[in-house]
N, C-alpha and C positions, 0 to 999 in steps of 0.2 A: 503495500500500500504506500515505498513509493512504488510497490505494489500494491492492489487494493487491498487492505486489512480483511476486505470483505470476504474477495473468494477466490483470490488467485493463488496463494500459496503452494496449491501444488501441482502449480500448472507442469513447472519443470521438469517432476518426477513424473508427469505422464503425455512431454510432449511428441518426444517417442512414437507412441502407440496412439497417437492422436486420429490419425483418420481413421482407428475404428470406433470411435466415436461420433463421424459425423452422421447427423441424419440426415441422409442421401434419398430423400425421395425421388421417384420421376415425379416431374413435369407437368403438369397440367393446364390445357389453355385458361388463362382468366376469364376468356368469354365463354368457356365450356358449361351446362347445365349441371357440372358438378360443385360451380361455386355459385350457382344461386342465392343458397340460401345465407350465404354472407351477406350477401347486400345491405340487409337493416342495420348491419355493424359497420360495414365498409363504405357505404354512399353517405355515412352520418360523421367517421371521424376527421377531425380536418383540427388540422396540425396548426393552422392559423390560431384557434381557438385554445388549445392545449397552450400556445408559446405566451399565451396571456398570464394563464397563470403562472407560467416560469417565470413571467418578468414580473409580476407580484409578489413571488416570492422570494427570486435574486433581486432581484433590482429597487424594489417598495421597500422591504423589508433585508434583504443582505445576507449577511452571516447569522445561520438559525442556530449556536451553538445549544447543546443539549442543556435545559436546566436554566436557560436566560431568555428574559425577556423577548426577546426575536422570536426564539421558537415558541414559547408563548401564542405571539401575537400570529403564526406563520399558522397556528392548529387551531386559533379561535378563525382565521382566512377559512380553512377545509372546513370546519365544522359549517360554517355560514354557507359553505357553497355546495354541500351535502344537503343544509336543509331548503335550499333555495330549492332544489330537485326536488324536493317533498320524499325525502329519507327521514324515518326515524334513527337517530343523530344522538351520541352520547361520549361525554371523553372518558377513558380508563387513567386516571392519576396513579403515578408510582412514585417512589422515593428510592434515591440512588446516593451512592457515596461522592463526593469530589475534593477535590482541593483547593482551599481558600487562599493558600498561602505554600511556599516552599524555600526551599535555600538548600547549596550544597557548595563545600568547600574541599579541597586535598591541599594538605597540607599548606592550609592557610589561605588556600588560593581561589578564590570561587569561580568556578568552572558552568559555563552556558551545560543547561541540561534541559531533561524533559521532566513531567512525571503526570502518570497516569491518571486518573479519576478515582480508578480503584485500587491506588498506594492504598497501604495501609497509613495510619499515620502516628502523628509521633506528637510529645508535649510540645511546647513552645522552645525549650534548649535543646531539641531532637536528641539523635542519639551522635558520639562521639567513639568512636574506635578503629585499629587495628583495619587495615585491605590486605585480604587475600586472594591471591590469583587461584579462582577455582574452574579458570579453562570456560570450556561451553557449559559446564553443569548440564548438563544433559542427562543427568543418571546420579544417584548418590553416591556409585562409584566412581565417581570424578570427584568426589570433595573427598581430601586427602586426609588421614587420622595420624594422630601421633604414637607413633610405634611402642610407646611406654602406655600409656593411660587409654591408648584404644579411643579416646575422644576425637572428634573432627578439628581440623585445625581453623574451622571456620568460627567457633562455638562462640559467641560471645562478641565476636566481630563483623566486618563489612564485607560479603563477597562482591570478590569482581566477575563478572560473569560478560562471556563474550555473545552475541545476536547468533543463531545459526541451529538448525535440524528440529528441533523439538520446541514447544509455545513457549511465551513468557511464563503463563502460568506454570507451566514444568516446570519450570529453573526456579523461581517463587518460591515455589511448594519443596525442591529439593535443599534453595537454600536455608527454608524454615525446618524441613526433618534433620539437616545438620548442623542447625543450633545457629545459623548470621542471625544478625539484628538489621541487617541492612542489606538490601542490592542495588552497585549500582552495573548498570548494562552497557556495553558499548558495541558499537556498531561492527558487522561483520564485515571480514575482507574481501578487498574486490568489487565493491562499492564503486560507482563512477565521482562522487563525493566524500572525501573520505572526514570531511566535517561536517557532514549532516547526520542529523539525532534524532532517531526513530521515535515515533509516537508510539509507544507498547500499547495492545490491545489485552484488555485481562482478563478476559470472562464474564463473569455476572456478577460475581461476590468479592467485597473487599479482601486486599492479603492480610497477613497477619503483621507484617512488616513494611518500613519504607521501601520501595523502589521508586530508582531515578532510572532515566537516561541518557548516555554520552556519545561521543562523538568516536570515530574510529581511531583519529588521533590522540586525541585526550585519553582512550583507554588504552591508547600503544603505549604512550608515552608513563602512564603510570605501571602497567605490567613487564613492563622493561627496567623501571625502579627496581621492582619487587624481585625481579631477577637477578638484579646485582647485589643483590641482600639490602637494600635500603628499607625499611620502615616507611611506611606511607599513612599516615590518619588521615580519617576522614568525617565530615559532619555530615548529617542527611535532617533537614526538619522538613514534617509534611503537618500543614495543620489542615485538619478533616474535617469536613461537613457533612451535611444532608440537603443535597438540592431533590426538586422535584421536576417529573417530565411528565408527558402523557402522550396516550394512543385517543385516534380519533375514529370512531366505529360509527359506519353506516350500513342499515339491513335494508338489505331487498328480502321478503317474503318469497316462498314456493308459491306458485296457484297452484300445483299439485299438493295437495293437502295430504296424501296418504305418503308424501316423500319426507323425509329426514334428511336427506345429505346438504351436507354446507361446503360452500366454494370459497375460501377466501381469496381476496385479490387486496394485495400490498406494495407500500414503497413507505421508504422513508424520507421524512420531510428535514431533517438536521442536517447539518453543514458543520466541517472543521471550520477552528478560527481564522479567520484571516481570509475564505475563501465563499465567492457568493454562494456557491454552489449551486449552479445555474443545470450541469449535466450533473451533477451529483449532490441530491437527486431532485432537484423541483422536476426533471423532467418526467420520471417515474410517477412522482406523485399527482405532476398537472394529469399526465393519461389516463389515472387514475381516477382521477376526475370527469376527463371525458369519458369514459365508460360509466360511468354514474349516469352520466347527465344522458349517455344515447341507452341504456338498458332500463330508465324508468318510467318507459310504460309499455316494455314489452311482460309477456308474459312468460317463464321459467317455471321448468321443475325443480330445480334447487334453489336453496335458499344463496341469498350470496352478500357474504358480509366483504365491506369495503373498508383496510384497518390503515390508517395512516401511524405509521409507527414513529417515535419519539426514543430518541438517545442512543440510533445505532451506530453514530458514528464512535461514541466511545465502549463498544460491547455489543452492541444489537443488542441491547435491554429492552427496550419498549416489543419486540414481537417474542422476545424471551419471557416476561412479565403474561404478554399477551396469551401464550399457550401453555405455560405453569398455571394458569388461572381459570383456563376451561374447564365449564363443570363436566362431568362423569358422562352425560348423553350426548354435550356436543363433541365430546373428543370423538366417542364414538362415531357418532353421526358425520365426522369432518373427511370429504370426500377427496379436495385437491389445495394446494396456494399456488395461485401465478403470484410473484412479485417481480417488481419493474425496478431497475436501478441501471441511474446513466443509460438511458436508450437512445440518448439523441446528438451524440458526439460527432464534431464535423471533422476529426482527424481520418485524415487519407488509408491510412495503413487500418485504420478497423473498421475494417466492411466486413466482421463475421458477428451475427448476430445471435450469440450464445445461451442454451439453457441448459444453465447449468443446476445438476443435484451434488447432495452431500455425498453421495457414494459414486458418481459418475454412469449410474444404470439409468436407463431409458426407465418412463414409468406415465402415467396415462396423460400426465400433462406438457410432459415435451412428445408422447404423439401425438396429442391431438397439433400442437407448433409443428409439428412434422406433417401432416396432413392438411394443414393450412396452407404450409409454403408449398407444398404440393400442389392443392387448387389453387392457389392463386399465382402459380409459376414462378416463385421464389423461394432457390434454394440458395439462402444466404445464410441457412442455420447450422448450429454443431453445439457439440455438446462437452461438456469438460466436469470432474468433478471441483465442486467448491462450497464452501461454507464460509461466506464471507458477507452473507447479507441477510435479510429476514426471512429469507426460506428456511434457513439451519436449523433453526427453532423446530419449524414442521415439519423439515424432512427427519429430523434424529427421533421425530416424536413419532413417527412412522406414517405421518399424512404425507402422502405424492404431491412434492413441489418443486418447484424449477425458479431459477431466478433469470431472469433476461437482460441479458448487458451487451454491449459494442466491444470488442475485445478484436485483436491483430492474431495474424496466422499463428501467434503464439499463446495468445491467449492472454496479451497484455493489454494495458488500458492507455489512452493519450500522455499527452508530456502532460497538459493542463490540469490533469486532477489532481486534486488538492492544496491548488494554487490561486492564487488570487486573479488568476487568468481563465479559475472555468466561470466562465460570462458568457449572456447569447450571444455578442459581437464576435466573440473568440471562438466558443466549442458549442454553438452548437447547429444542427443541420437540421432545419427541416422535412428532408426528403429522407432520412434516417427516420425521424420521430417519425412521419408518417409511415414508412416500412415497418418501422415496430410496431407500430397500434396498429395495423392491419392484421396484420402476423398474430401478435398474442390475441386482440378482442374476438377474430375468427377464431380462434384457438378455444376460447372462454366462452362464447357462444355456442359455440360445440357440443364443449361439456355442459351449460347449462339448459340447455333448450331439450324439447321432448323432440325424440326418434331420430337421433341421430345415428347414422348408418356406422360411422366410422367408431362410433364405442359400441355401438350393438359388435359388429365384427370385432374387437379388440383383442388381441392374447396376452394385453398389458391388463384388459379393466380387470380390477379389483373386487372381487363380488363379497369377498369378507378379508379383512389385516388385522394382521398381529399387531398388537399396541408398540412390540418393544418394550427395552429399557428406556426411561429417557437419558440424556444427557446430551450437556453441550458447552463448551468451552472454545474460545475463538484461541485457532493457532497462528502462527508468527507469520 
């Protein structure tokens, strides 16, 4: 996330074997009687309309960061334009941990860092001690014990821990089973920046301890101390709050009354600091919108709740909160998620338009995207595994979901993300945003409308799923 934190992470381990993952449909004319029944989705979306609300929501509004006023005022914008559609319209409030305040110094020297939302935190004199070089910490057999007392040589002091293979959370959680009071992180090698300083992503639940983040040099340069036998102290103070975010839920009812299944359709409305976030994601979530506004007043068999998620740029908390909270009949009852993230990037090199799941298997909602781009003679789709955006939640939970993004033959995202440059003037394309709302709302339509041929036929549908365990923790 400067790959996306969201779901690229393992693009690399499976680019490899990447075209057996694409969904290679044939071809079908767009004027063929096989895309008819699109039309009430496709003669209705218009990308002119959708780029409104990106520019309400970058450009009116700005920087949504999780927990601040912007995004505030960015979820009372969706809740107003849900009930304009005549949705019954409700917010889910959550409370999340952040940081009010921080400071980190070595050896006297205060050093540019990061630190996460979900540091742990520390009093107002933080904590002072002892840096040990414990490598990648990947494993608790990376934190080294003293040969006499069998204790961790980390036990009571700061580990230095390098970026690389395994999440933040793992190295956290290894530093806290070997006794640090402190992590601080520095950036992995080979970096095209080797002073830029990772925004860790941490899960859902605060750590037990402070962690920072640093820079690749800054972390050389002190584990190179360490190596000469120098002593290196360090201060770390995280002082900790409780902000608050929320999800923005709009129901569409079944007219089929003896149906139970629920469709959700998501994107998240939050923006890193400093950046409008114009493709990431007002554009997800304007679409979102326009599917609102063209499915209320057709009629479906399924129910279809529309969830604007809140605080995923630091965790996917808000659609984490959102499916930890489902009662007992709807989980049951919960049939597919489309979520939309970054669909409307006007970078060159990403004309593949991605649905990706948490395990990288096909499942009834990247075919029905597969059978869209079929009738509508766009095979611009493929598929990658990823867990980097609000699907994670519902595909670990065991509901079939796919996330939708703009992604390059590799499966990576623009220079602009997460930059003060993603703006509609810069990144974004309206002939993209419209490809994708054609593509997914065919897709959505699909699934939700009665007798559809293409899930009647399916060897993907679902006719009953295992719950699963759940679990979910965003990796590096």
């Amino acid at each position: 996330m400067k790959r996306k934190t969201k779901i690229l992470a393992l693009v690399l381990v499976f680019v490899l074997i990447m075209s057996s993952f694409a969904l290679a449909a044939p071809k079908v004319e767009k004027g063929s009687s096989a895309v008819a029944f699109d039309k009430k989705v496709l003669a209705r979306i218009d990308a002119d309309k959708v780029l409104k609300h990106i520019s309400y929501l970058s450009e009116t509004i700005g920087p949504r960061i999780a927990g601040s006023e912007e995004e505030r005022e960015a979820a009372e914008y969706i809740k107003d334009e849900f009930e304009k559609y005549g949705y019954d319209t409700k917010m889910q409030e959550f409370p999340f941990y952040s940081i009010a305040d921080a400071y980190l110094s070595v050896d006297g020297t205060e050093l540019e860092f990061e630190v996460p939302d979900l540091s742990g935190g520390t009093d107002a004199d933080g904590v002072t001690a002892e840096v040990v070089d414990c490598g990648l910490g990947n494993s608790l057999d990376e934190f080294l014990k003293d040969p006499v007392t069998d204790e961790y040589l980390v036990k009571g002091k700061i580990a230095l821990i390098q970026r690389g293979v395994e999440t933040f959370v793992t190295k956290a959680e290894n530093a806290t089973a070997a006794g640090a009071i402190g992590v601080i992180l520095y950036n992995r090698e080979n970096i095209a920046d080797p002073n830029e300083i990772v925004m860790p992503g941490l899960g859902t639940e605060p750590l037990e301890l402070p962690f920072v983040s640093i820079s690749l040099n800054d972390g050389r340069q002190i584990r190179e101390s360490l190596a000469d036998g120098e002593e290196v102290e360090a201060t770390i103070m995280t002082e900790q709050i409780v902000k608050e975010s929320q999800n923005v839920i709009a129901v569409k009812g079944a007219k089929n009354k003896g149906s139970k299944d629920i469709v959700y359709v998501t994107a998240h409305y939050d923006s890193v600091p400093g950046a409008p976030g114009a493709n990431d994601n007002a554009s997800g979530t304007a679409m979102m919108l326009e599917f609102a506004r063209i499915l209320k007043s057709y009629p479906v068999d399924k129910e279809v709740r529309f969830v604007a998620c809140g605080a995923e740029e630091i965790g996917i908390l808000g659609s984490d909160y959102y499916v930890m909270n489902l009662s007992d009949e709807d989980f049951e009852n919960s049939f597919a998620n489309f979520n939309m993230d970054m669909i409307s990037t006007s970078a060159e090199e990403c004309d593949i338009l991605y649905a990706d799941t948490v395990d990288g298997e096909p499942n009834i909602v990247t075919e029905a995207a597969e059978a869209a781009g079929a009738r509508l003679g766009n095979n611009i789709l493929s598929r990658l595994p990823g867990d980097r955006s609000d699907h994670a939640p519902f595909g670990y939970s065991g509901i079939p979901a796919a996330c939708f993004i703009w992604g390059d033959e590799n499966g990576d995202l623009e220079d602009w993300y997460h930059t003060p440059s993603d703006t509609i003037a810069i990144n974004i394309s309206l002939d993209r945003l419209q490809q994708a709302g054609e593509i997914i709302g065919s897709a959505l339509y699909d699934v939700i409308r009665k007798d559809t041929a293409n899930l009647t036929k399916s060897k993907l549908r679902r006719v009953g799923r295992d719950a699963g365990v759940y679990e979910f923790g965003v990796q590096e």
